[in-house]
C-alpha positions in Angstrom: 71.1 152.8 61.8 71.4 155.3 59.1 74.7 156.5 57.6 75.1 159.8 59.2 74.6 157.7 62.6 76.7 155.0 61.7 79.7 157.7 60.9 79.0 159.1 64.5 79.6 155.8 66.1 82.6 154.6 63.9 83.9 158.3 65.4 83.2 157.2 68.7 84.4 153.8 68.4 87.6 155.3 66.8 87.1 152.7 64.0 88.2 153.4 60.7 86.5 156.3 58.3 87.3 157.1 54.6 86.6 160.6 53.6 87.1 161.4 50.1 87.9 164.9 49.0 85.8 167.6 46.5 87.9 170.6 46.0 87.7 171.0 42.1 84.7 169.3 40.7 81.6 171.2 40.6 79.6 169.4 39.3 76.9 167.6 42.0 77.1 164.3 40.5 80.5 164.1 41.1 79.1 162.9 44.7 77.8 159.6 43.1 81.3 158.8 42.2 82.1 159.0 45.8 78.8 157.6 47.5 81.1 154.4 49.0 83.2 156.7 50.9 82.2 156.9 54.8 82.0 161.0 54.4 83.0 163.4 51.3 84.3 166.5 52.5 84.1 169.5 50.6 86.6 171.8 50.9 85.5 175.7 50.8 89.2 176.5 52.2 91.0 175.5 49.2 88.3 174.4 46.9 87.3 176.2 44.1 83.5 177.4 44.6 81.7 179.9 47.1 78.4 179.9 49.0 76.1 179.2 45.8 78.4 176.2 44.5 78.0 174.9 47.8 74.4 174.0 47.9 74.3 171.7 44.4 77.0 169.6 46.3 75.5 169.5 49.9 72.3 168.9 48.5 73.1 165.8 46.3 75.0 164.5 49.3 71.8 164.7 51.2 70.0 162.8 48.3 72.3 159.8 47.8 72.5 159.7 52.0 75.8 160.3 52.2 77.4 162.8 54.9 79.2 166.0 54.0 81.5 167.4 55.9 82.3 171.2 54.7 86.0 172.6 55.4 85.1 176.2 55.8 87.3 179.0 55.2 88.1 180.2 58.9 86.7 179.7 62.5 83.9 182.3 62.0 80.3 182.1 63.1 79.0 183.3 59.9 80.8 181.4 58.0 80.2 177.7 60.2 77.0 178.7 60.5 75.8 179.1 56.7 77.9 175.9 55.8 75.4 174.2 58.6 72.3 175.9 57.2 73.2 174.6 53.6 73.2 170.8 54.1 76.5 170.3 55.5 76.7 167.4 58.0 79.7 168.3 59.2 82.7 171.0 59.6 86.0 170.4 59.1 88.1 173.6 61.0 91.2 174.9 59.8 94.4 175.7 61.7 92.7 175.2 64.6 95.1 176.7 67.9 93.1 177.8 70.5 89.4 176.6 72.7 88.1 180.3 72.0 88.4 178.5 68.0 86.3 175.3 69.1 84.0 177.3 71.2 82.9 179.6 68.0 82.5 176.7 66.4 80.6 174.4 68.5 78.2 177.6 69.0 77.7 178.1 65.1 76.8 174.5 64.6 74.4 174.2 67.5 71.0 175.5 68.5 70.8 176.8 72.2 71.4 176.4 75.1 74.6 174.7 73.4 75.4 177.3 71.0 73.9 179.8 68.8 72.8 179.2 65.6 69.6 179.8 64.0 67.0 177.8 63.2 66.0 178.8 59.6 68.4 177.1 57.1 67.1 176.1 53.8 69.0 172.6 54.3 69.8 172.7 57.8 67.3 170.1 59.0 67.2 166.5 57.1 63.8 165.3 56.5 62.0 164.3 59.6 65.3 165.5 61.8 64.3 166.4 65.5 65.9 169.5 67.1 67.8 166.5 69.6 68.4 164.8 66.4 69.9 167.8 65.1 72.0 168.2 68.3 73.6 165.3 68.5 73.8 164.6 64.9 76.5 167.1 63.2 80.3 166.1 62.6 83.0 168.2 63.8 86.7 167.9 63.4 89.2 170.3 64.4 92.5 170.5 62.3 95.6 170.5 64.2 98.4 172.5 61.6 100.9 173.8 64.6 102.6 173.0 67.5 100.2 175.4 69.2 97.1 173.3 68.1 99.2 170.0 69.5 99.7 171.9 72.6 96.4 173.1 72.9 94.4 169.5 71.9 93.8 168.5 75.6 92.2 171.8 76.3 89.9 171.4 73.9 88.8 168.1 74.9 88.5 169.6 78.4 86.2 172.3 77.2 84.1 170.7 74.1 85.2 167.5 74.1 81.3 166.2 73.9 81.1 168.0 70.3 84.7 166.8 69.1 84.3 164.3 66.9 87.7 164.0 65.7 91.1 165.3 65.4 92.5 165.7 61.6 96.1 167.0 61.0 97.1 169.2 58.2 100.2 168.1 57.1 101.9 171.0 54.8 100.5 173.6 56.8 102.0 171.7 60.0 105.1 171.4 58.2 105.3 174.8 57.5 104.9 176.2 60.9 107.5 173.8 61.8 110.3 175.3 58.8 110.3 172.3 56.8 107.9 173.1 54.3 105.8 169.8 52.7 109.0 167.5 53.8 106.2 165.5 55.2 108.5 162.7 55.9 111.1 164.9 57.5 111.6 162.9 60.8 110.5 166.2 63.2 107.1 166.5 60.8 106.7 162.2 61.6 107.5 162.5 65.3 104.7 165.5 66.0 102.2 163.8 63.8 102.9 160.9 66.1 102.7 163.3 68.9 99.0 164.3 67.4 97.8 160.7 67.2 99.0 159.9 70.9 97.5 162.8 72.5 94.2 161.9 71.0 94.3 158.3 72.0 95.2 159.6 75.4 91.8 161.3 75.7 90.1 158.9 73.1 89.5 160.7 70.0 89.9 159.5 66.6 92.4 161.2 64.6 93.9 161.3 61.5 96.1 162.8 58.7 95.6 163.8 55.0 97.1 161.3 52.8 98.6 162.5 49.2 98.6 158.7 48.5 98.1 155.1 49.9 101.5 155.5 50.8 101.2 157.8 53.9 97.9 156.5 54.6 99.2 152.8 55.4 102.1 154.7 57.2 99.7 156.5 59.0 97.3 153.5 60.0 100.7 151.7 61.3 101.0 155.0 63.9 97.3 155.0 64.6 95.3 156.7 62.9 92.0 155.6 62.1 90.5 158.3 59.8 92.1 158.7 56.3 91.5 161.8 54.5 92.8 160.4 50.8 93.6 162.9 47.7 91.2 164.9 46.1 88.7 164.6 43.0 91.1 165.9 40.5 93.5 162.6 42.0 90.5 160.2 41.6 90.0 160.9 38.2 93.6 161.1 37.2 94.4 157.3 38.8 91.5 156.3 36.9 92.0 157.3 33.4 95.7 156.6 33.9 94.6 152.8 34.5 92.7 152.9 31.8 95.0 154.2 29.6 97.9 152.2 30.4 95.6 149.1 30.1 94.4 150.0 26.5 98.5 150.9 25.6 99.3 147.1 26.9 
């Protein structure tokens, strides 16, 4: 079993995935730092490069063997679609609300008669990938940011739930909509990411939560999540010289 099919069943098993976070690096061989990690996402919603900053980082992914999973920017075919035909293993969907979302989607990271998308990609196929492969093989996890999304996650299991590999919450946009901005441990903002985490083991989903620090992610574990989304690269590096540092002071 290969990584990418290893990730899938850890999913499915809701067993626990570490995803590391590239929204400020560009540099490809950032990705070697990272290569333990379960998946790295790379954040086009947030991070700091486009479409052409994209393919260095997919592509070295795709070299070491380990999978990406791209944020993109919105639930748009065009741009799903040209994350998928770049390397990406997997999307990660922002302020995701509604099945109309997840079907646009599902369709952009599929080839008919499941969805849409092209078959022409400069990375879109891994070497020696069959069109089932292909299929079956791509990552995608909705982000739940409102009480609309909560309300809405059973839906969407009910409609795509084959293609849903996993639920992730996003925190400070979540806490926004709820009008108590980043007060992540505001006891409302705890009780609907618990909320979150129940309604996907009602319907047997994995699910997690960015983390900021080990902090939430061991709080989060303890409420059940099984995915932890941790930091970002600027983070890593930070935590790393500071131990260094601090070391060569003592």
């Amino acid at each position: 079993m290969n990584r990418y099919e290893d990730l899938k069943q850890r999913l499915k098993d809701r067993k626990k995935v570490c995803m590391s976070n590239v929204m400020l690096t560009l540099s490809p061989f950032m990705i070697d730092a990272l290569e333990s990690s379960d998946c790295i996402l790379l954040d086009k919603e947030h991070g700091l490069y486009g479409t052409e900053e994209l393919i260095p980082l997919t592509m070295r992914c795709r070299e070491r063997g380990v999978p990406s999973i791209v944020r993109a920017e919105d639930s748009q075919y065009h741009l799903i679609a040209k994350a998928i035909d770049l390397g990406a293993d997997g999307i990660m969907l922002p302020r995701t609300e509604t099945v109309e979302q997840v079907k646009t989607a599902v369709e952009a990271m599929h080839f008919a008669p499941i969805g849409r998308t092209g078959n022409g990609g400069w990375g879109i196929m891994r070497d020696g990938e069959s069109i089932d492969e292909f299929q079956n093989g791509r990552i995608f996890m909705p982000q739940i940011e409102s009480p609309k999304g909560l309300e809405n996650l059973p839906r969407m299991v009910e409609a795509y739930g084959d293609y849903i590999d996993a639920f992730i919450i996003g925190p400070n946009d979540y806490s926004i909509m709820m009008g108590i901005p980043r007060q992540l441990d505001h006891p409302l903002m705890v009780e609907h990411i618990q909320k979150v985490f129940d309604a996907c083991k009602a319907v047997g989903k994995s699910c997690g939560c960015f983390s900021a620090d080990l902090a939430h992610a061991k709080l989060y574990e303890q409420m059940g999540a099984n995915v932890f989304w941790l930091g970002d690269d600027q983070s890593y590096m930070r935590a790393g010289w500071n131990a260094l540092l601090n070391g060569i002071k003592e």
